[in-house]
N, C-alpha and C positions, 0 to 999 in steps of 0.2 A: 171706445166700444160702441157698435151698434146697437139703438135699442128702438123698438117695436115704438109706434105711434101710438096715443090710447085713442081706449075706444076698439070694438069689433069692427071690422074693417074700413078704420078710419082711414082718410087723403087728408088728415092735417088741420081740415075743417071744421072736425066736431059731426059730422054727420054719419049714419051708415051706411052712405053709399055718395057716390057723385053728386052733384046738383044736377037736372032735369035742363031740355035744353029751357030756354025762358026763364030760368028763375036763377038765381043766387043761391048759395048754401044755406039762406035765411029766409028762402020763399019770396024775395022783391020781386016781382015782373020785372023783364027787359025784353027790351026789342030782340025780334028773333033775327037771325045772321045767319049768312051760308058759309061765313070765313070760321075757321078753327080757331078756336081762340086757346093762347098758349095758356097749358095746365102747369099752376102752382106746382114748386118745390114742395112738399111735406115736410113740416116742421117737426126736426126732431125734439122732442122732450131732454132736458137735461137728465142724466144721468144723477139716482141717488145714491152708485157706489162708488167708494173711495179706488180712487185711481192705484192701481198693483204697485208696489213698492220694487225699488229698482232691482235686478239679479245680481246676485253676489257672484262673483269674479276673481278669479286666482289673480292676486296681486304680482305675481314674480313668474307667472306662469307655469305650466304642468312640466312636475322634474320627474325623468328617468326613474324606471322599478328600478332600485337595487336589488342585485340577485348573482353578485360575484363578492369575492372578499375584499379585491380592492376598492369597489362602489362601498360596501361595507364601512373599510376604514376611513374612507373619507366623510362618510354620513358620521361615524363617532365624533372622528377630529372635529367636524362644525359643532356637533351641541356638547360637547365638555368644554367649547370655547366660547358657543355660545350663554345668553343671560335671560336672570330670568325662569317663568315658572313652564313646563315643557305641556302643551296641548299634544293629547293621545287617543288614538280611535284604531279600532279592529271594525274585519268582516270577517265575517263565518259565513258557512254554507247554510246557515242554517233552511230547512225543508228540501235542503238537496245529499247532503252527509250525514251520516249518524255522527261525525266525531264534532264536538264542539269549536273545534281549534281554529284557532286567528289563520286566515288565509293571504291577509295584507295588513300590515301597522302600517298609520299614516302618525307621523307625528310633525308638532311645528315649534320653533321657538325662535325668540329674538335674537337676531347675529347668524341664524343657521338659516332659515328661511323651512322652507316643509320638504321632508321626506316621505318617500313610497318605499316602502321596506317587504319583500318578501319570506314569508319566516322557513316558508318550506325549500328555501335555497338552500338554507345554514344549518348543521348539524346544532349549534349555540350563535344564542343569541347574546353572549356572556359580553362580548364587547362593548354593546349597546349598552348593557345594563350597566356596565363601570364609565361609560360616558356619560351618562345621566346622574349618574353618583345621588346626592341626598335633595337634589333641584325639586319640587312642589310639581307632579302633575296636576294636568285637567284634565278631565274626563264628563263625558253627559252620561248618566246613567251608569253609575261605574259598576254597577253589580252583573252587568249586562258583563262589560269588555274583562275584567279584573282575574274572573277564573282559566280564560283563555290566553289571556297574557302571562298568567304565572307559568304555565304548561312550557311556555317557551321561555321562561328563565327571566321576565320581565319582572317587576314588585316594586312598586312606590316606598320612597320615604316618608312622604306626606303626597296628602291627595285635595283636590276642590273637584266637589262635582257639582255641575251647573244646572242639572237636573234635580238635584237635592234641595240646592239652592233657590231653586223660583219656585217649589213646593214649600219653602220656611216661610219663603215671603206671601205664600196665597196666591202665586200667579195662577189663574184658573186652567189653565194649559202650558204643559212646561215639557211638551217635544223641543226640539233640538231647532227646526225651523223655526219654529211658533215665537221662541222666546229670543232669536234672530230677529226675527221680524219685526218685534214687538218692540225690542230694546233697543237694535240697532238699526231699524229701517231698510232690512236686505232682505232678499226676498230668496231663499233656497230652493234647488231641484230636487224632485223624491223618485225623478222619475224609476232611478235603478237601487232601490232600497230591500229589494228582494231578488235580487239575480244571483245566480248561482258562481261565489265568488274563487269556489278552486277549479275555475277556467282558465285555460291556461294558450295564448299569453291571454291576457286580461285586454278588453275593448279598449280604445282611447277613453270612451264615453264614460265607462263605467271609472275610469282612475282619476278624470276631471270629480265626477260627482264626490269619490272618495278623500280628493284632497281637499274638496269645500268643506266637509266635516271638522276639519282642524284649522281653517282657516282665520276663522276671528273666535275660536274661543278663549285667546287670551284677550282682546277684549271686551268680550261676554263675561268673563269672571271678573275684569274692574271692576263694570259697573253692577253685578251685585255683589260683588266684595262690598261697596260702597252704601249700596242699600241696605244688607246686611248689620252694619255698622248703624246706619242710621233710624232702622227698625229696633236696636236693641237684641238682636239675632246673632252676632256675629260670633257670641260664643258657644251660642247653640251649634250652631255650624261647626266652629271648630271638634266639635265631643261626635257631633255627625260623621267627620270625614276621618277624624281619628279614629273611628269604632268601623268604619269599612276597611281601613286597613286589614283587618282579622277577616273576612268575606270570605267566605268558602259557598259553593253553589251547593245547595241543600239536596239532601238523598231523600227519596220517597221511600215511605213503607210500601210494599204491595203495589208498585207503582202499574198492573194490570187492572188494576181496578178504574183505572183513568181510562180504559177503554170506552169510547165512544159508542153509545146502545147497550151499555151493560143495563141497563133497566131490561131490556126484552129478554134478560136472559133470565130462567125459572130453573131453581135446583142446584144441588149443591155438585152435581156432578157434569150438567153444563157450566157451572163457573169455575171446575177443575178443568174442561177444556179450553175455555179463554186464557185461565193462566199459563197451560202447556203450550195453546197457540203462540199466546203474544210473548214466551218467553223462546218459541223457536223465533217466530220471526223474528226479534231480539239480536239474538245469535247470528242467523245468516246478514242480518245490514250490520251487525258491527263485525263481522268478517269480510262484508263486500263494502263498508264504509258506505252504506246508503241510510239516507234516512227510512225509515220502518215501513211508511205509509206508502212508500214505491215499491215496497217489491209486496207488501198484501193490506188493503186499509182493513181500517176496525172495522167496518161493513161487514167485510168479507167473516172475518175472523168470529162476529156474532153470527152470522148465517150457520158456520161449520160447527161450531158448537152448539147451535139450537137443532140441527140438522142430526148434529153426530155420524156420519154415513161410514159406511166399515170397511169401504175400499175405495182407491181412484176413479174409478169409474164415477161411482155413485157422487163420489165428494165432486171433481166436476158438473155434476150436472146439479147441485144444489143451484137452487133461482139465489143469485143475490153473490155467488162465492166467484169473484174476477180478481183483477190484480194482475201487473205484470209479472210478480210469481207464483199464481194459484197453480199454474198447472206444470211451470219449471219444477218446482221445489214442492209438489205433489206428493213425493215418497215422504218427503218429512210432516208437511200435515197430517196424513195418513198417519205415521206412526206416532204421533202426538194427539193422535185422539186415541189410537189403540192403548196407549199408555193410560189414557186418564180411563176408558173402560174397563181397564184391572185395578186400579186402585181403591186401597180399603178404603169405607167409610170414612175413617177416622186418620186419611192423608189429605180427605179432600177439604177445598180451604170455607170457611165459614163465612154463612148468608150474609152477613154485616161485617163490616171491615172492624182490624182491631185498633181501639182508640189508644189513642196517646195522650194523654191529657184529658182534661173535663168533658162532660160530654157537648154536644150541641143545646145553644141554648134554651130551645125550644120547649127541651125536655128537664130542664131545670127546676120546673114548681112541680115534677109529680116525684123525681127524685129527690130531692134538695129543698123546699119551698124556702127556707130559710136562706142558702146562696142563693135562688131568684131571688128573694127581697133584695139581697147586697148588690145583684148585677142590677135590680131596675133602679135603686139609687144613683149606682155611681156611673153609669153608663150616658145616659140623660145630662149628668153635672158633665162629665168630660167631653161631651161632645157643645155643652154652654162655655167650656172655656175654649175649647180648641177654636170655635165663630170668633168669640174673644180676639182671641189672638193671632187668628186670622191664618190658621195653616190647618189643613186638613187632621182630622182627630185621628188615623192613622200614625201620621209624625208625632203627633203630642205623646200618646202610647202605643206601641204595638200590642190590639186587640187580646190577640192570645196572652199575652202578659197578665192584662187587665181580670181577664176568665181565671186565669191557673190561679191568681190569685186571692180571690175571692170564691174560687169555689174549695178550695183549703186553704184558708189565711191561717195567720197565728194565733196559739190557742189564746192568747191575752184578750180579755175584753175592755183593758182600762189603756183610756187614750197616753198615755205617757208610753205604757209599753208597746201599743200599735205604734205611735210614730216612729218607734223605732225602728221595729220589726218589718216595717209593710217596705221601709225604704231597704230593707237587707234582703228581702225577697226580691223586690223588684231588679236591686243589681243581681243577684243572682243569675237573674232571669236574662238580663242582657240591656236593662233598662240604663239609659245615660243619667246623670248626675241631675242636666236642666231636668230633663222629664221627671225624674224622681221628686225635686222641688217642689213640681207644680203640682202634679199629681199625689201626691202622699197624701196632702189634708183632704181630698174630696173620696179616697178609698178607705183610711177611718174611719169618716163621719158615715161610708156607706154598711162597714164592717156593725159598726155599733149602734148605728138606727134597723139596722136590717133582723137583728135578734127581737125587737120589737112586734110582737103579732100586731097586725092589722087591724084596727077600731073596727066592731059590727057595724054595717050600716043600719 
């Protein structure tokens, strides 16, 4: 790597600028001369960054999309014969389709070497899935691939995710390249990590990058299968990747309220046309299979309801209302705000979204002072174990757990029947066995110091 000489326009000398004719870089006199005298190299400075670690490289080189049934049957035959735990990765369109769906499974395993699997050849994927039988996926970030893989008849018997994985252990950055880099010393391309993957056919480029994805994650999971083991983690892990097996992709309430600028929006009958807008545009990209924000962004969408304008005309000429379908799909805006200016008061949706669970905790000491005592106890200890223990206080409990639980515990206030209680809530709740362990005795002691008023200063 080239790197700049120091100093402001330094020649290598330490000076800021040339030496004068007569003199040295250090001011000595010399005889003056009409001959040129050859100018010094510039000394480069050594370099204080580590040298790039080498690019990772399809060992067996880039294999054929499948996308007929005989390519099909031969991809099964290798991995029911091959051994071993089966590395697995999806792409989706995701910012270019409304539908979430795997556009290419890449999978690898030992004895099969790596597949490129197209799922939108195959009416079922049923094959695949009896070829794989009860074998141990891998997966990085399974919550991510897991919903779009089931869609196409995919489902692990058991699962390792290596994403999960270098979060147990405290790896401070646990993307997919990072923790390649880190562990195996290869150095991944990101260049095509956002390309629009129901292209059809698919670049060469883009199918190299997608088979590096499964390329050494079988051995990314040795070594922290190994670490795991060696941290005293490895059964934490295991209750981890057994409890994503049940993984379902979560439904939003009111999921219009996620619109971007809903703060500029004032009244309850502008946020009755956000929700009419954003549930048309809704409708037309899961008809034209686009993602939402190409055919009107939430820009537009807070414009038209702050705007409210009573015809096309007028609604294109709001400042602010583009999109490549503001003005296609014009009659349906239109009559998506005329709808929201007939409706009764009392259809229109309310200024504050509705809670599910406790409130935020902000507002805990004016509602509740008694659950703020218990969250400022036990919140503080749980994030002094989680450092402990060296994994992020999110893995130790999921936050919301922690909240629903202390802000209605059980009505016991004697420790014998808290420890019971607090660990029956918490599985309720979806809490794993390790986490419960550790955490029960510091949501107790928060339960039953928290009824405690506060000494006057």
């Amino acid at each position: 790597m080239m790197t700049e000489p120091t100093g402001k326009g330094s020649t290598g000398n330490g000076l800021d600028g040339p030496a004068g004719p007569g003199t040295t870089g250090k001011g000595t006199p010399q005889p003056d001369s009409t001959q040129t005298q050859p100018t010094p190299a510039p000394e480069t400075p050594p370099s204080n960054e580590a040298p790039l670690a080498p690019l990772l490289t399809l060992r067996d080189g880039l294999p054929p999309v499948v996308e007929t049934p005989e390519a099909l049957a031969e991809v099964c035959a290798a991995f029911a014969a091959g051994t071993g735990p089966v590395a697995i990765d999806a792409e989706r369109a995701s910012g270019y389709r409304y539908s979430a769906r795997a556009y290419l499974i890449q999978l690898r395993r030992e004895g099969a070497s790596t597949a490129l699997v197209d799922p939108i050849a195959f009416d079922s994927m049923e094959p695949l899935q009896e070829a794989l039988g009860d074998a141990e996926w891998i997966l990085h970030a399974a919550t991510q691939d897991l919903p779009c893989l089931a869609e196409v008849g995919l489902r692990p018997a058991a699962l390792f995710d290596t994403e999960l994985a270098g979060r147990l252990l405290g790896y401070p950055r646990v993307g997919l390249a990072t923790l390649v880099e880190s562990i195996l010393g290869k150095r991944m391309r990101k260049e095509h990590s956002a390309v629009d993957w129901s292209t059809r056919p698919l670049p060469t480029p883009w199918l190299d990058y997608a088979a590096l994805d499964v390329e050494v994650l079988v051995e990314l999971r040795e070594v922290l299968k190994d670490e795991l083991e060696a941290a005293g983690k490895a059964e934490w892990a295991r209750q981890e990747f057994h409890h994503l097996l049940d993984h379902q992709a979560p439904t939003r309430s009111e999921p219009w309220r996620r619109t971007s600028g809903l703060h500029r929006v004032r009244g309850r009958r502008a946020l009755g046309a956000v929700r009419e807008l954003w549930e048309t545009r809704d409708r037309i990209a899961r008809e034209r299979d686009v993602t939402p924000g190409r055919i009107l962004p939430d820009s537009a969408v807070v414009e038209a309801a702050v705007a409210m304008p009573a015809d096309r005309a007028a609604l294109l000429a709001v400042k602010g209302f583009h999109g490549r379908g503001a003005e296609r799909y014009a009659r349906d805006w239109v009559a998506a705000l005329s709808k929201v200016r007939d409706l009764a008061e009392d259809d229109l949706p309310a200024r504050a979204p509705r809670l599910e669970g406790p409130p935020v905790p902000r507002a805990w000491a004016e509602k509740d002072p008694v659950a703020a005592r218990r969250l400022g106890i036990a919140r503080p200890a749980i994030q002094e174990l989680a450092g402990k223990l060296n994994l992020p206080v999110e893995n130790l409990l999921t936050p919301d757990y922690l909240r629903r639980v202390l802000w209605t515990p059980p009505a016991s206030r004697l420790e014998p029947q808290l420890s019971r209680q607090v660990p029956e809530a918490l599985a309720d709740l979806g809490a794993r066995a390790w986490q419960i362990e550790l955490v029960t005795p510091l949501i107790v002691d928060a339960i039953m110091r928290g009824e405690d008023e506060p000494s006057p200063e």
